[in-house]
N, CA, C and O of each residue as an XYZ file, in Angstrom:
840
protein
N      -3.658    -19.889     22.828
C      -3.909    -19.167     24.072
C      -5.357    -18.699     24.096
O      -5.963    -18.265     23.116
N      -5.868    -18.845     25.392
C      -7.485    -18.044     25.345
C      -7.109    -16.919     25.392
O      -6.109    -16.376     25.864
N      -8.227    -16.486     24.717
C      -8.614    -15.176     24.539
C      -8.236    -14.417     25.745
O      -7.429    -13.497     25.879
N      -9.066    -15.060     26.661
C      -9.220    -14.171     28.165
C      -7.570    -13.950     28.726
O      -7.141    -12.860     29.105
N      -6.635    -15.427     28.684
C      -5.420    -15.008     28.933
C      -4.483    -13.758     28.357
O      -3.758    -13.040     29.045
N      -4.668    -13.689     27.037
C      -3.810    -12.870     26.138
C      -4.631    -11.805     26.463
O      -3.850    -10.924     26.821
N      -5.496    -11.482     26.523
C      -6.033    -10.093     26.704
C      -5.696     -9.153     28.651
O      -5.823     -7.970     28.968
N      -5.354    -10.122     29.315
C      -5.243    -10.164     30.766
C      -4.277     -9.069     31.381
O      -3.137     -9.533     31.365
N      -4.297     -7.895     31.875
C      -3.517     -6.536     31.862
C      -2.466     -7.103     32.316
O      -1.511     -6.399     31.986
N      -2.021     -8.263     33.069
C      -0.738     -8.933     33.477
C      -0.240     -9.151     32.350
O       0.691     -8.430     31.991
N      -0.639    -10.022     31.629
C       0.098    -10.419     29.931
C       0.265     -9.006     29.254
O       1.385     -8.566     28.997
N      -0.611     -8.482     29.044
C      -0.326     -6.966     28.472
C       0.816     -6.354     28.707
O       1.685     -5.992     27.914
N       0.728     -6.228     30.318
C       2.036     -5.063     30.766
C       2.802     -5.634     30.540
O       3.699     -4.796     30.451
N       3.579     -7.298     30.184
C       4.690     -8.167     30.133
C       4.540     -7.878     28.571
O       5.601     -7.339     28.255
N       4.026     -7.943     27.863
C       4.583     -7.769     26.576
C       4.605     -6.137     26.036
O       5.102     -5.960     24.924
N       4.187     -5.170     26.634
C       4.651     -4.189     26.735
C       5.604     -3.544     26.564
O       6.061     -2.726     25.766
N       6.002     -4.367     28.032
C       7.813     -4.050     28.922
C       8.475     -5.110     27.732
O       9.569     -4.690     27.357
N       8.235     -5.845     27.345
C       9.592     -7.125     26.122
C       9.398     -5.616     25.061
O      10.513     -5.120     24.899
N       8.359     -4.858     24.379
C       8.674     -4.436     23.394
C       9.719     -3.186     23.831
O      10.842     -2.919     23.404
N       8.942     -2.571     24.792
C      10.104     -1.203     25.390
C      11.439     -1.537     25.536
O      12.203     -0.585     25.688
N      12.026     -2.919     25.526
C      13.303     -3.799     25.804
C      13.893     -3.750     23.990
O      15.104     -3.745     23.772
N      12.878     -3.717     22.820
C      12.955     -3.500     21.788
C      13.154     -4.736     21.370
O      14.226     -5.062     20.861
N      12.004     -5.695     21.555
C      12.021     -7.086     21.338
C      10.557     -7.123     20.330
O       9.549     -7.144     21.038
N      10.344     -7.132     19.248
C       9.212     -7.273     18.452
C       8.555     -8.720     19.046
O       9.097     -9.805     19.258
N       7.211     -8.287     19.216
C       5.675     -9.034     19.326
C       4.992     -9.601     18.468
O       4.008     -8.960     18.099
N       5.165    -10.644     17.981
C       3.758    -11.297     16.960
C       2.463    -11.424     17.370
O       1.964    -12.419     17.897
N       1.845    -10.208     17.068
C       0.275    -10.379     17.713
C      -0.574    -11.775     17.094
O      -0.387    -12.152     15.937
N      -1.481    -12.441     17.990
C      -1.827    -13.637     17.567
C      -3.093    -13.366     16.565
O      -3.616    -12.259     16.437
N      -3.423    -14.321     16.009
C      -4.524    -14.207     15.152
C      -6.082    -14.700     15.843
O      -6.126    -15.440     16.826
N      -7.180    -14.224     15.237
C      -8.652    -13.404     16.102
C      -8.978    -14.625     15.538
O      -8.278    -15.209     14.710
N     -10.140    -15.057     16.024
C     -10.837    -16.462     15.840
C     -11.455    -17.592     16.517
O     -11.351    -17.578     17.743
N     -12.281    -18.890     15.811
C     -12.568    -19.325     16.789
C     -11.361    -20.223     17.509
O     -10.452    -20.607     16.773
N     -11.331    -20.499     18.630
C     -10.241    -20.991     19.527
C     -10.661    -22.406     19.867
O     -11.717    -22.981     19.605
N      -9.450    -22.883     20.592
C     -10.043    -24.417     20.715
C     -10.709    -24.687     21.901
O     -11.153    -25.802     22.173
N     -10.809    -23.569     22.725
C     -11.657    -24.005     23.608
C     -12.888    -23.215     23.558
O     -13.428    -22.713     24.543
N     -13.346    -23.127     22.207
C     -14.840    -22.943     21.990
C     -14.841    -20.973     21.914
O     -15.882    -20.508     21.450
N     -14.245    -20.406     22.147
C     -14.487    -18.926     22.718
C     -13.943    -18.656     21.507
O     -13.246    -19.531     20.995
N     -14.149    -17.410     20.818
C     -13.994    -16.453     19.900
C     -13.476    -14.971     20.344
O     -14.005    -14.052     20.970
N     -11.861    -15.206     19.574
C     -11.096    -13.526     19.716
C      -9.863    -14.495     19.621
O      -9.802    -15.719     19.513
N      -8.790    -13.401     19.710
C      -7.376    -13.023     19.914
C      -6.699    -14.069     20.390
O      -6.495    -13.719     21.553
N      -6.164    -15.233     20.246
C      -5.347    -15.971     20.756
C      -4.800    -17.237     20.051
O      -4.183    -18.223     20.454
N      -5.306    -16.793     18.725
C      -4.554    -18.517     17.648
C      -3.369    -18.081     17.478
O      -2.846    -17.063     17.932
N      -3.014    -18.766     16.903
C      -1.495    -19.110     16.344
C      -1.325    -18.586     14.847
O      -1.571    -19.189     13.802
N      -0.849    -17.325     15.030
C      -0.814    -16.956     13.376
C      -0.354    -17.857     12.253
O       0.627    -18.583     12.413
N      -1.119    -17.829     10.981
C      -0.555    -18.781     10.095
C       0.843    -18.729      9.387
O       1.484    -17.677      9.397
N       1.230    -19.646      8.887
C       2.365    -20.026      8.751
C       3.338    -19.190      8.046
O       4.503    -19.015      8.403
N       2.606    -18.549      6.728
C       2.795    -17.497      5.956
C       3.426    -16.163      7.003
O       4.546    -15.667      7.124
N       2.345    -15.948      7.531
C       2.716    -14.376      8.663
C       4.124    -14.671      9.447
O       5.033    -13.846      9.544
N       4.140    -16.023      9.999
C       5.494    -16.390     10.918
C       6.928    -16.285      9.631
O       8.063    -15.814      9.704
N       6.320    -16.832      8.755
C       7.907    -17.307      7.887
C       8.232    -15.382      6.737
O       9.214    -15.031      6.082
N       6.645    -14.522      7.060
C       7.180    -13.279      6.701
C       7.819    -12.645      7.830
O       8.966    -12.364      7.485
N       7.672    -12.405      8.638
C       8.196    -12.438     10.016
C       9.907    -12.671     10.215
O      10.777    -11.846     10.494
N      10.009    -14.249      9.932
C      11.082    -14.616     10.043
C      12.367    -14.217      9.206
O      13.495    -13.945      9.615
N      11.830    -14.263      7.817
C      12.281    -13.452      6.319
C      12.555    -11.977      6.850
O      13.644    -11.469      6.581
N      11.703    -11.332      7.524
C      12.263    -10.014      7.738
C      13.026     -9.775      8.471
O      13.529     -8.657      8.585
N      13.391    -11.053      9.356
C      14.566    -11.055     10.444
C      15.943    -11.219      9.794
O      16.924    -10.490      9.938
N      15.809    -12.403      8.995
C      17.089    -13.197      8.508
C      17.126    -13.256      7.172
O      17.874    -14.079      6.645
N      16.456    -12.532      6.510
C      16.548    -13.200      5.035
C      18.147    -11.947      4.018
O      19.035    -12.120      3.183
N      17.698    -11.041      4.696
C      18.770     -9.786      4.045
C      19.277     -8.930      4.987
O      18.724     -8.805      6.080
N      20.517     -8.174      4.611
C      21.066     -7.446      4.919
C      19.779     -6.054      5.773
O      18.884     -5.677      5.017
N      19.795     -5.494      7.080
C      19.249     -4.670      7.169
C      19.650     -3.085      6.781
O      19.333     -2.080      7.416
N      20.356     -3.154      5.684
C      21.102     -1.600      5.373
C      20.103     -0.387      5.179
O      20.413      0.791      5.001
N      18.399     -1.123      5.278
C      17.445      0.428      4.627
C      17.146      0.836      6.339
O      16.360      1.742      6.616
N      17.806      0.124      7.316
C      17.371      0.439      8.896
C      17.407      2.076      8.755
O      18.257      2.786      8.218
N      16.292      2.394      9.366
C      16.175      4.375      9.498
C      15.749      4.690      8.548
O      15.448      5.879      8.435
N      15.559      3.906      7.587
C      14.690      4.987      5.708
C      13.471      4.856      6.037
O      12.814      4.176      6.826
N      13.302      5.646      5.273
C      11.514      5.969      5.293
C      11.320      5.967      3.905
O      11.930      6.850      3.302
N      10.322      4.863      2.945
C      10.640      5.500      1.782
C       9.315      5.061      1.428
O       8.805      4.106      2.015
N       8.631      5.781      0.374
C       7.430      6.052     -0.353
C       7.203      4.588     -1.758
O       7.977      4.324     -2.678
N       6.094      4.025     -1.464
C       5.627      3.432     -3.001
C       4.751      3.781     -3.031
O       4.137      4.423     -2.178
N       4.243      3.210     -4.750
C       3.380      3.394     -5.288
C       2.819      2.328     -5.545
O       3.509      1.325     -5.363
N       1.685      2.168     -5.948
C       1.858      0.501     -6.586
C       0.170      0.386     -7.593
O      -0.594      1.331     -7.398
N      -0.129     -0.303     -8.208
C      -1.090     -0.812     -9.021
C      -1.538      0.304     -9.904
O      -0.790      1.173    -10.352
N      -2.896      0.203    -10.129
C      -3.801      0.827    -10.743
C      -4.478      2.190    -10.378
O      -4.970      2.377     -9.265
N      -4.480      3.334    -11.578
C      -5.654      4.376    -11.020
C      -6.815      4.060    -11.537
O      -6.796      3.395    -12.573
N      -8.090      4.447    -10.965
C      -9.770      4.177    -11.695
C      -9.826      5.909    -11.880
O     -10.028      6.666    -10.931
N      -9.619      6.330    -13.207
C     -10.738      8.081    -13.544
C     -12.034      7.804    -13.965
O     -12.379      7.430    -15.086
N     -12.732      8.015    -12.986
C     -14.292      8.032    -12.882
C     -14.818      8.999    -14.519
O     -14.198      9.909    -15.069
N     -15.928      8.467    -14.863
C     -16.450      8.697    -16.427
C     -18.426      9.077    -15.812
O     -19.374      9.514    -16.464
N     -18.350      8.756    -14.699
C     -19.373      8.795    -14.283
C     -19.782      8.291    -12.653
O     -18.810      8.070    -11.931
N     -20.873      8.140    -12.172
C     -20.551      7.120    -10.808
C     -20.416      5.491    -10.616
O     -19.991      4.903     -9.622
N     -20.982      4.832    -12.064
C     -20.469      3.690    -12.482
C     -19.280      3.200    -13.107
O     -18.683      2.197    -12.713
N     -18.928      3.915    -14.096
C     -17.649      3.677    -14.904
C     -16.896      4.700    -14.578
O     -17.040      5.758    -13.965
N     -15.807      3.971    -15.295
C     -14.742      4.561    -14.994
C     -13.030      4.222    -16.042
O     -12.930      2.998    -15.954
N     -12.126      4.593    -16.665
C     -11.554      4.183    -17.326
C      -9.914      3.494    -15.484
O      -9.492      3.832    -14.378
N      -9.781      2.389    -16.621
C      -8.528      2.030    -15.419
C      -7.949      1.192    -16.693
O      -8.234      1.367    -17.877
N      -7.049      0.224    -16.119
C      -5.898     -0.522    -16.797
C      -5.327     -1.896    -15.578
O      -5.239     -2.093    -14.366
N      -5.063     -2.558    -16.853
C      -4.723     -3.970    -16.319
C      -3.823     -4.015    -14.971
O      -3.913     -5.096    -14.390
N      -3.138     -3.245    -14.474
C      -2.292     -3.628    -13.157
C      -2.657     -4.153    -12.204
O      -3.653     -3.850    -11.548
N      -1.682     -5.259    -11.941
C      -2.220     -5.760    -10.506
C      -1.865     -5.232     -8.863
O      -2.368     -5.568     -7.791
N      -0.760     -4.251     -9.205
C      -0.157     -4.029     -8.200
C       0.715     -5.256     -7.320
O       1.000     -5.161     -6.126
N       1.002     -6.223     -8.060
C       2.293     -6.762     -7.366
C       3.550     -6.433     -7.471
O       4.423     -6.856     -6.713
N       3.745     -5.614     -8.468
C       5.558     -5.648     -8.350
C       5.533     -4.390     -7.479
O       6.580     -4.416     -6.832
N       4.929     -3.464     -7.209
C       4.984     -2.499     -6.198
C       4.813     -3.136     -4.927
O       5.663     -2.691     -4.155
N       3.770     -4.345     -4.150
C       3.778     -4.941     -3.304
C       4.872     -5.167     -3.187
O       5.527     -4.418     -2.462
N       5.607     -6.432     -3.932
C       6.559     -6.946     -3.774
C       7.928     -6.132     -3.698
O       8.889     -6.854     -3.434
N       8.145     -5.129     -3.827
C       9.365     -4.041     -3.987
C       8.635     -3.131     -2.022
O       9.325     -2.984     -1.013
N       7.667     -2.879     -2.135
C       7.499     -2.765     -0.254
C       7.655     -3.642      0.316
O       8.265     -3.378      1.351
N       7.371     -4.860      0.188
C       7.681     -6.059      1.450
C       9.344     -5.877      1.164
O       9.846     -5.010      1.879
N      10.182     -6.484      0.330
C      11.446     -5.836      0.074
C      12.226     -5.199      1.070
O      13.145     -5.421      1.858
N      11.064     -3.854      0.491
C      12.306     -2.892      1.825
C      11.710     -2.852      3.230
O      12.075     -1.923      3.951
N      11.063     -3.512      3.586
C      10.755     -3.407      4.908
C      11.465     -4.680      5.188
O      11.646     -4.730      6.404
N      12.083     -6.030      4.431
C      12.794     -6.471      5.033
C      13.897     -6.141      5.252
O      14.514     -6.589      6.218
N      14.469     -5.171      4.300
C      16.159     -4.604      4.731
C      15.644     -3.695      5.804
O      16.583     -3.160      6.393
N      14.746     -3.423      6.150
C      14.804     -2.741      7.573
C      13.798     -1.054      7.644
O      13.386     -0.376      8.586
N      13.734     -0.926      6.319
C      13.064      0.618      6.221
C      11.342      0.156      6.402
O      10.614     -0.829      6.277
N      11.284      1.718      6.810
C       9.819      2.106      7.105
C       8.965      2.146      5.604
O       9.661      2.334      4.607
N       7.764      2.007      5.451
C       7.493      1.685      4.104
C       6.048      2.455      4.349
O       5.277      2.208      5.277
N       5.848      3.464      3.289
C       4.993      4.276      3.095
C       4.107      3.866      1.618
O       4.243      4.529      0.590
N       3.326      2.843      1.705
C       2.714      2.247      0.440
C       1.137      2.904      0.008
O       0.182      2.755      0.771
N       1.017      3.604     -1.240
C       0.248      4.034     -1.576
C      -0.438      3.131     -2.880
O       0.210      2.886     -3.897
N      -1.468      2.807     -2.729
C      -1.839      2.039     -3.733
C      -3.259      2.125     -4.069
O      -4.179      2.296     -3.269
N      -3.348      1.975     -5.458
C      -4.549      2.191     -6.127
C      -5.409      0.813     -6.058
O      -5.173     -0.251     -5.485
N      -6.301      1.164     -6.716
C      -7.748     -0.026     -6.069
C      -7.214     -1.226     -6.670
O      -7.217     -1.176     -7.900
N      -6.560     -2.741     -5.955
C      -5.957     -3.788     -5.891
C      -6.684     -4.834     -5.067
O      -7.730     -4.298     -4.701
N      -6.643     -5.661     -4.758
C      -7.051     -6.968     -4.580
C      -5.903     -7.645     -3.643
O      -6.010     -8.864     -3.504
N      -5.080     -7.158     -3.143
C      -4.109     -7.739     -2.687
C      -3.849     -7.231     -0.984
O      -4.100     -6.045     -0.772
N      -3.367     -8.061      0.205
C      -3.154     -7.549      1.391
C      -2.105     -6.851      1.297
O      -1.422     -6.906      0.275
N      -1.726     -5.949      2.492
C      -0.595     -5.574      2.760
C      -0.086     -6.553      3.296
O      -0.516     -7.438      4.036
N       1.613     -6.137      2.519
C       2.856     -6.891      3.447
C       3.091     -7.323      4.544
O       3.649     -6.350      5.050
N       3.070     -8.186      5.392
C       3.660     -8.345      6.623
C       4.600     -7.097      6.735
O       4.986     -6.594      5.680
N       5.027     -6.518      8.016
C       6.115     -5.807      7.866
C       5.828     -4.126      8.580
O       4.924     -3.958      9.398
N       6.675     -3.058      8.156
C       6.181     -2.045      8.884
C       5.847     -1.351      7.524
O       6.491     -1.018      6.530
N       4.693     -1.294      7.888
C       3.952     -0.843      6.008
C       3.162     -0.164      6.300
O       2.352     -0.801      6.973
N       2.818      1.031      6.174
C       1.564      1.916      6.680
C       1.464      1.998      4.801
O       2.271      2.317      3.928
N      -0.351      1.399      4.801
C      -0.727      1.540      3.388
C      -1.769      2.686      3.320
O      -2.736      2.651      4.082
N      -1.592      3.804      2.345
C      -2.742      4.539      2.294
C      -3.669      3.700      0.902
O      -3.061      3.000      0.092
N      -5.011      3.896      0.831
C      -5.548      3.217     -0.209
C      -6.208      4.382     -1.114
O      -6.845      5.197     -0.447
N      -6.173      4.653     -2.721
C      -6.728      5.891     -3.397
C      -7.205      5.426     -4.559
O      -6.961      4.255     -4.853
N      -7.897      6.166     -5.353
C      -8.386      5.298     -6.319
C      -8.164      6.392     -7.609
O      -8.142      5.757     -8.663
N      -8.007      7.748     -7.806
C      -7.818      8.394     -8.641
C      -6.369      8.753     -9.225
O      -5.611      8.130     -8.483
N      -5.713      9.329    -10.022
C      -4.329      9.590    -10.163
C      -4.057     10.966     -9.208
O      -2.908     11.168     -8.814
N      -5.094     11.862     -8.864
C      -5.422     12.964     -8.121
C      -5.000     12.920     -6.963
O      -4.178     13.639     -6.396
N      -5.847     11.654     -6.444
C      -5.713     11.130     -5.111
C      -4.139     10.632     -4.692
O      -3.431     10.609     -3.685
N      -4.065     10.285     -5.995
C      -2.815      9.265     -5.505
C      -1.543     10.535     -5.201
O      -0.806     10.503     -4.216
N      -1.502     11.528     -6.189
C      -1.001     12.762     -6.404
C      -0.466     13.549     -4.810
O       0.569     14.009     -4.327
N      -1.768     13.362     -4.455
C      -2.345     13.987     -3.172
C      -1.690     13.380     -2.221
O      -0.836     14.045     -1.634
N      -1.844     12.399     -1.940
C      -0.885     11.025     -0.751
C       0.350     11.151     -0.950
O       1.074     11.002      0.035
N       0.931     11.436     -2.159
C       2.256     10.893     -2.429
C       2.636     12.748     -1.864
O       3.377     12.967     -0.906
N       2.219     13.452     -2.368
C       2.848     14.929     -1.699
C       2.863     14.867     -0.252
O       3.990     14.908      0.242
N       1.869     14.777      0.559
C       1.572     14.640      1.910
C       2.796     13.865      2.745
O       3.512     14.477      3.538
N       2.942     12.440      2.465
C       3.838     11.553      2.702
C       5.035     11.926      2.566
O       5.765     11.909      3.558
N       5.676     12.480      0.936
C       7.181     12.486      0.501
C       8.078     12.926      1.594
O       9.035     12.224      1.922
N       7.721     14.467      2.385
C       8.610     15.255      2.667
C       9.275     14.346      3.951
O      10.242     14.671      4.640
N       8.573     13.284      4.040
C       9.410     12.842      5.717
C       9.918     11.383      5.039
O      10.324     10.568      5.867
N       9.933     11.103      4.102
C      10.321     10.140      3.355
C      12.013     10.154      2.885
O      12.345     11.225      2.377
N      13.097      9.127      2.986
C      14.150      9.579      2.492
C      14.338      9.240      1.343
O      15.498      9.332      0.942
N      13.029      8.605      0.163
C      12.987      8.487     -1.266
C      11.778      7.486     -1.653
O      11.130      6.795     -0.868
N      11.634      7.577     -3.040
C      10.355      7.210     -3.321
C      10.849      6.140     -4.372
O      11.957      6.174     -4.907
N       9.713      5.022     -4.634
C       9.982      4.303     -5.401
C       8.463      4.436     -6.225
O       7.476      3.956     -5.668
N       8.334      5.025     -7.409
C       7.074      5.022     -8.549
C       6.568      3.971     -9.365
O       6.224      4.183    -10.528
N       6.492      2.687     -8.751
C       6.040      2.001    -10.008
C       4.416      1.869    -10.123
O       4.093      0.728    -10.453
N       3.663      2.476     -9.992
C       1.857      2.364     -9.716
C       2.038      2.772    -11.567
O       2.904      3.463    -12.104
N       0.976      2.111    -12.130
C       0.647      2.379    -13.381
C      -0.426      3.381    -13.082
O      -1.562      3.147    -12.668
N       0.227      4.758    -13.413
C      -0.833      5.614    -13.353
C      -1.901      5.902    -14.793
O      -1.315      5.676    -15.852
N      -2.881      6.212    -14.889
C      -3.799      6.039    -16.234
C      -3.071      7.282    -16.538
O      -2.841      7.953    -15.532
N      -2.614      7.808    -17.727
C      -1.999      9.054    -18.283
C      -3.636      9.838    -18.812
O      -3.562     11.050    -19.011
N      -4.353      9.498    -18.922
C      -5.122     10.676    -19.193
C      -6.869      9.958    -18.383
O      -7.185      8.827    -18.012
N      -7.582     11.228    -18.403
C      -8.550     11.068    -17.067
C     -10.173     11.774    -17.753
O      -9.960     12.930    -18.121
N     -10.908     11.565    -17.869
C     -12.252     12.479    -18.479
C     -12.397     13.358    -17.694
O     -12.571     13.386    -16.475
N     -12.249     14.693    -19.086
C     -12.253     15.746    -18.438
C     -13.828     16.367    -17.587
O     -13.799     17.555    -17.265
N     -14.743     15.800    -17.353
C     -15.445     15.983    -16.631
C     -16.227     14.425    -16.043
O     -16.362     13.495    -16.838
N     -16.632     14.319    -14.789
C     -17.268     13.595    -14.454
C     -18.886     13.738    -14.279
O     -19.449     14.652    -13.676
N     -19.460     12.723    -14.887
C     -21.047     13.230    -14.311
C     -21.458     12.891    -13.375
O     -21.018     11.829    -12.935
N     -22.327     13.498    -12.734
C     -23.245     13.236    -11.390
C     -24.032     12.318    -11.441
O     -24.494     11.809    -10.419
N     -24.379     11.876    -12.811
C     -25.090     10.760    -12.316
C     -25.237      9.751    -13.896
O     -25.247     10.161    -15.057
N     -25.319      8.599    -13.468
C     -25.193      7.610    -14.723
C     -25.677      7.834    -16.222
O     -26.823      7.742    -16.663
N     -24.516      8.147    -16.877
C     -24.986      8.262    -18.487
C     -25.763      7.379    -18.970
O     -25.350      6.229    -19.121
N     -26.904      7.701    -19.273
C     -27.700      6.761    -20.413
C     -27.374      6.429    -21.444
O     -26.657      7.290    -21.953
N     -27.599      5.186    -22.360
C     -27.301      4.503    -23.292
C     -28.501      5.544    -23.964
O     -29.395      5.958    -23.226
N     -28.458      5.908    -25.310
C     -29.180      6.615    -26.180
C     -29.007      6.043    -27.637
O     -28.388      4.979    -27.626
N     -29.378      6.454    -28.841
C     -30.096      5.791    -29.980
C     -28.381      6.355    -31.070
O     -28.214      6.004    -32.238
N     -27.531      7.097    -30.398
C     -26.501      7.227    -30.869
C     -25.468      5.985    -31.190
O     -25.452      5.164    -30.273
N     -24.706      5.710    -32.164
C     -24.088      4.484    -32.160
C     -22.612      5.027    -31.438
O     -22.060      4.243    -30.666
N     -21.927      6.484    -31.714
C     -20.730      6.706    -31.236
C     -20.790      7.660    -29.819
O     -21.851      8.260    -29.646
N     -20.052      7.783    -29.113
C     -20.037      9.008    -28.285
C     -18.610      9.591    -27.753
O     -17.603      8.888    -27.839
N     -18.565     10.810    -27.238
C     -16.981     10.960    -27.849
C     -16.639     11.852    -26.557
O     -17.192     12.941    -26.400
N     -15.580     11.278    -25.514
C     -15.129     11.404    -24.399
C     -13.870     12.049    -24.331
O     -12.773     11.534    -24.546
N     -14.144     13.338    -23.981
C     -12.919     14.431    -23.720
C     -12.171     13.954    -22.399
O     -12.697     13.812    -21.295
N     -11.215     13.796    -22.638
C      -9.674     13.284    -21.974
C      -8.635     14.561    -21.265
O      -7.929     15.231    -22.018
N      -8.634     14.743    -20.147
C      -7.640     15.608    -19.681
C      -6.244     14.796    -19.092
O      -6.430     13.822    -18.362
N      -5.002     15.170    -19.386
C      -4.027     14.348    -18.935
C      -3.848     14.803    -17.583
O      -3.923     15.900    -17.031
N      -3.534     13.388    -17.141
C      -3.291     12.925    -15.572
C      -1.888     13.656    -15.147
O      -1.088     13.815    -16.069
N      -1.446     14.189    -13.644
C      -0.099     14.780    -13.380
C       0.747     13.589    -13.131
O       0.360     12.585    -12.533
N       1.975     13.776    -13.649
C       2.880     13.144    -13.784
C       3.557     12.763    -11.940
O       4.610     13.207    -11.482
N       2.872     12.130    -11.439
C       3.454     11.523    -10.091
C       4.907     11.596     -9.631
O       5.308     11.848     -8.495
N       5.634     11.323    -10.745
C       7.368     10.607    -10.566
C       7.564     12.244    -10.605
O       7.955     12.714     -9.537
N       7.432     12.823    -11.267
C       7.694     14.043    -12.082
C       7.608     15.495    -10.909
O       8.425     16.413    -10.831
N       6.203     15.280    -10.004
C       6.276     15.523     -8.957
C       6.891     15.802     -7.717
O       7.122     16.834     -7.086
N       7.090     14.613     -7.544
C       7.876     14.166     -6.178
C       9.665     14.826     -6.825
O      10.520     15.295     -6.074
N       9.804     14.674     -8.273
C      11.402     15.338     -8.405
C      11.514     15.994     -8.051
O      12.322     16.106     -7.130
N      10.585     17.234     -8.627
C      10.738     18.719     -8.448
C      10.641     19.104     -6.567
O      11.156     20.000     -5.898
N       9.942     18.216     -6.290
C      10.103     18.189     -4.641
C      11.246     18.088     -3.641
O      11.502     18.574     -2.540
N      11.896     17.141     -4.605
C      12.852     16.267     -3.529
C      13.911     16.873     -3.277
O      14.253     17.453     -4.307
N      14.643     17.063     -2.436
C      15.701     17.328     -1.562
C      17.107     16.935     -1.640
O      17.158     15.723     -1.428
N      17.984     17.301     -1.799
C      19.432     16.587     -2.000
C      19.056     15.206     -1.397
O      18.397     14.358     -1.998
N      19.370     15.126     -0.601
C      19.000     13.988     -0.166
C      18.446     12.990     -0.286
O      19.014     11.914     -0.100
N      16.934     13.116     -0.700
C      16.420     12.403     -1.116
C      16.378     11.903     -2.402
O      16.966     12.435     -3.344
N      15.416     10.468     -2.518
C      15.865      9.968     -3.984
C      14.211      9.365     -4.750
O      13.345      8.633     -4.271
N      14.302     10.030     -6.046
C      12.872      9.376     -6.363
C      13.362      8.620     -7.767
O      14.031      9.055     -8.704
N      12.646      7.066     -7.494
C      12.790      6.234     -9.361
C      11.511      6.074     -9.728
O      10.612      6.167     -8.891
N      11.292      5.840    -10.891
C      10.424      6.071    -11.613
C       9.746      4.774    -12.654
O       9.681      5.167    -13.818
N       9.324      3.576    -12.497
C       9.888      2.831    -13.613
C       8.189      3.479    -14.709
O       7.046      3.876    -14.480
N       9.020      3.227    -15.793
C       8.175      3.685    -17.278
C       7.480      2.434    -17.460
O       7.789      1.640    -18.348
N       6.418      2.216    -16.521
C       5.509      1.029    -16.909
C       3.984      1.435    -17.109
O       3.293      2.316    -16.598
N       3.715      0.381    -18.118
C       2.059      0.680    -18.385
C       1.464     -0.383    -17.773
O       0.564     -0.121    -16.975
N       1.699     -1.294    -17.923
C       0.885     -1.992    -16.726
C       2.462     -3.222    -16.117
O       3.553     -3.515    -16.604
N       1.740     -3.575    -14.899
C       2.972     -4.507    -14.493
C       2.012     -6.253    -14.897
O       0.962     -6.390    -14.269
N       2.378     -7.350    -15.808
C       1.868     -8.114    -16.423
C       2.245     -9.381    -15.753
O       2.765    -10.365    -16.278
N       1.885     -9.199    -14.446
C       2.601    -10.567    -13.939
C       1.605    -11.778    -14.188
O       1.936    -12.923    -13.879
């Protein structure tokens, strides 16, 4: 479709009125087009349609109405404004456990540390954080409207207890010796938070090794 069509307040208000009918929209993909013009009107790739389709038909929709919290990959504790200590995670099995439940039907609240990977197709609101602090921080904010959390982000368990302002120099010393404050326990968190109702798991991983 051109650009100019799909963008056209006639097409608009018609797909509008299909969603207010509660008919989901595949917005098209931005690009160059075949009739030379650039924007909004390809044909999403094949991947996006068959996640799409998977979230229609592939499972049971029993998480319809949850709202539920991940975690997923890696924390970076800054050592300075260059370094920083982190750990091998890639953050896929947390990806893959949100796409999941957004195909049984729940709302998916994905918090994830500095990764390499897109978000899910799906209804995925991702916050992005890079500290265990941060992540700390998101996951409190988020929980309370959440009806449970799923923890698998490899959080770094301990963090330098101070950061410097500005890049440590290499000096004529052969050792140097980096005070460690432990990181808050995320899963541990959200327990003491949670609500009859609600439900938080936890998995005991150090890194996920896919």
């Amino acid at each position: 479709m051109n650009t100019n069509m799909f963008e056209n307040p006639i097409v608009q208000d018609n797909l509008k009125k299909l969603r207010s009918y509660g008919y989901e929209v595949i917005q098209p993909a931005s690009g160059y087009l075949a009739c030379g013009d650039t924007g909004a009107g390809k044909m999403p790739e094949p991947e996006t349609l068959l996640a799409y389709i998977l979230r229609t038909i592939a499972c049971e929709k029993d998480m319809v109405g949850k709202k539920v919290l991940v975690t997923a990959g890696p924390t970076q504790e800054p050592v300075d404004p260059v370094r920083f200590i982190t750990n091998h995670s890639t953050g896929k099995m947390g990806f893959a456990i949100a796409r999941a439940l957004s195909e049984a039907g729940a709302r998916v609240t994905l918090v994830a540390g500095p990764v390499s990977l897109p978000t899910p197709d799906g209804d995925i609101g991702r916050i992005d954080v890079r500290s265990a602090v941060q992540m700390l921080e998101a996951c409190i904010a988020a929980f309370p409207s959440c009806d449970g959390a799923v923890c698998c982000a490899a959080v770094a368990d301990y963090a330098p207890s101070v950061c410097a302002d500005h890049k440590i120099k290499r000096d004529k010393a052969e050792e140097m010796t980096l005070t460690l404050r432990r990181n808050p326990d995320i899963a541990a968190a959200l327990g003491r938070m949670k609500k009859p109702t609600q439900t938080v798991v936890g998995f005991a991983l150090e890194t996920d090794n896919e």
